[in-house]
C-alpha positions as CSV (number, residue, x, y, z in Angstrom):
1,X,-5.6,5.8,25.9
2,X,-2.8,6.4,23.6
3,X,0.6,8.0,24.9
4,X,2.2,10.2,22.5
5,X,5.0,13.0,22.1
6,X,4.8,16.4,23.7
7,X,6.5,17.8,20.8
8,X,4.5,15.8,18.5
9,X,3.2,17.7,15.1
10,X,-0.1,16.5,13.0
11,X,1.3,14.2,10.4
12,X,-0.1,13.6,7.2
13,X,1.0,10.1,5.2
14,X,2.4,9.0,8.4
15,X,4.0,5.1,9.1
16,X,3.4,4.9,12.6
17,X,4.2,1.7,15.5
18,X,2.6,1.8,18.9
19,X,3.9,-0.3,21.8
20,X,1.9,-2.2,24.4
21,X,3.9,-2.8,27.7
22,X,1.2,-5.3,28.6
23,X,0.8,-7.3,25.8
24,X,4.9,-6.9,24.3
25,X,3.3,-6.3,21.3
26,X,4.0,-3.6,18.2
27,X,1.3,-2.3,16.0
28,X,2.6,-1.1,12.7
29,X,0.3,1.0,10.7
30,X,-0.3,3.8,8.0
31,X,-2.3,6.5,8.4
32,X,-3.3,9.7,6.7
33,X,-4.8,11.4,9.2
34,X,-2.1,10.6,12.4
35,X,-4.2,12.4,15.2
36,X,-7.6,10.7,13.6
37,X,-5.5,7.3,13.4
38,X,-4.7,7.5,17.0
39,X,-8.1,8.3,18.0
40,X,-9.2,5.6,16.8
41,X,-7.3,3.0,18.1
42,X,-8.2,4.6,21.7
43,X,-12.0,4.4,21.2
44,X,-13.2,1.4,23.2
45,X,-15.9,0.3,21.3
46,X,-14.1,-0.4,18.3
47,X,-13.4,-4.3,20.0
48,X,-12.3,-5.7,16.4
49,X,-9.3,-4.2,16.1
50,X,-5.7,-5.6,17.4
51,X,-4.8,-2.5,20.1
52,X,-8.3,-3.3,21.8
53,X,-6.1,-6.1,23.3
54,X,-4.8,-3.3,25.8
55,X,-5.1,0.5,26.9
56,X,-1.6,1.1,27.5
57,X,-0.7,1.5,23.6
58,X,2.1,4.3,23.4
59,X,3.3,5.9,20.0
60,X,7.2,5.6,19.8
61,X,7.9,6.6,16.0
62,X,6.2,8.1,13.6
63,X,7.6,8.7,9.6
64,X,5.8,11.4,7.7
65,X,6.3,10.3,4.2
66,X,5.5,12.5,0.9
67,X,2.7,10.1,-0.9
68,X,0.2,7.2,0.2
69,X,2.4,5.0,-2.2
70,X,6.0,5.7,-0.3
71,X,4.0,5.4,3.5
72,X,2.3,2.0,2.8
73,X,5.9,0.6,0.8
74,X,7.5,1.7,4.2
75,X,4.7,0.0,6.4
76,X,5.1,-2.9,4.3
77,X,8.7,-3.2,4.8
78,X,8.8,-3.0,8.8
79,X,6.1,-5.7,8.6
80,X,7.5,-8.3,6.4
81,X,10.6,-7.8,8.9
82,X,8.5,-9.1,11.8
83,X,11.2,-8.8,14.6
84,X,11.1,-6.5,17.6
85,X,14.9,-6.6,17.5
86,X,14.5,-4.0,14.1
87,X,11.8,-2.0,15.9
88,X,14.3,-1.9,18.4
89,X,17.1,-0.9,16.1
90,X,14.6,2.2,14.2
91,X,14.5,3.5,18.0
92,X,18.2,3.4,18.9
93,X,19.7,4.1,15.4
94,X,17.4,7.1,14.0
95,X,19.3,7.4,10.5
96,X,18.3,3.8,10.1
97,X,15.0,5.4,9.4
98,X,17.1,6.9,6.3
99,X,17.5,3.1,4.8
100,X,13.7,2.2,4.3
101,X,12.2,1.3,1.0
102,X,11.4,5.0,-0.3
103,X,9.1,5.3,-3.8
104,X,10.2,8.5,-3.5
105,X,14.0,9.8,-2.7
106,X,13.0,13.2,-1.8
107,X,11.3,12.5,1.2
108,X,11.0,14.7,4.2
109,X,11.3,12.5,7.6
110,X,10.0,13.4,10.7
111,X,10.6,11.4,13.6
112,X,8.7,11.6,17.1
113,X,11.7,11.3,19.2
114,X,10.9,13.3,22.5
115,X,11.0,11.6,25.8
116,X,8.2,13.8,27.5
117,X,5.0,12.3,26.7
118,X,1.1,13.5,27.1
119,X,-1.9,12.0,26.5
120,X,-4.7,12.1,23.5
């Protein structure tokens, strides 16, 4: 079961991190299907991947980017940063989100910000 945004919009070319309460852990990923992405990660018979560790993975940001190539640059970046502490800072600073590594200038950013949260 994935946790996600009641506001949240179908993202295509999306940079996404989950959040496991159990584990500590954040799951970075790139997607272009968001909602298919997500899906995925619930199913419980997919046992190879990292989030089958828990079931209490929660989506707390989400970038829609313009192209495959600006998404993965930007998924590439928040992994080789490997600290909570800037996952942390994406969360409490939003314009931060304005700084990543963009191919492409003209980007259109959407953030999943809402408190309220439902369930896929």
């Amino acid at each position: 079961m994935i946790y996600i945004y009641s506001n949240f919009c179908a993202m295509n070319n999306s940079v996404y991190i989950l959040y496991s309460k159990k584990l500590d852990k954040h799951y970075v990923g790139f997607t272009q299907n968001l909602i298919q992405r997500l899906e995925f990660h619930s199913n419980e018979t997919q046992s190879r991947k990292f989030t089958y560790k828990a079931d209490d993975w929660e989506l707390i940001y989400s970038i829609e980017c313009q192209t495959k190539n600006q998404g993965l640059s930007i998924e590439k970046h928040i992994k080789s940063m490997k600290s909570k502490t800037y996952i942390q800072n994406l969360l409490q600073y939003p314009e931060q989100s304005f700084k990543l590594p963009y191919k492409d200038k003209r980007a259109d950013i959407i953030m999943a910000t809402e408190q309220q949260k439902d369930v896929v």
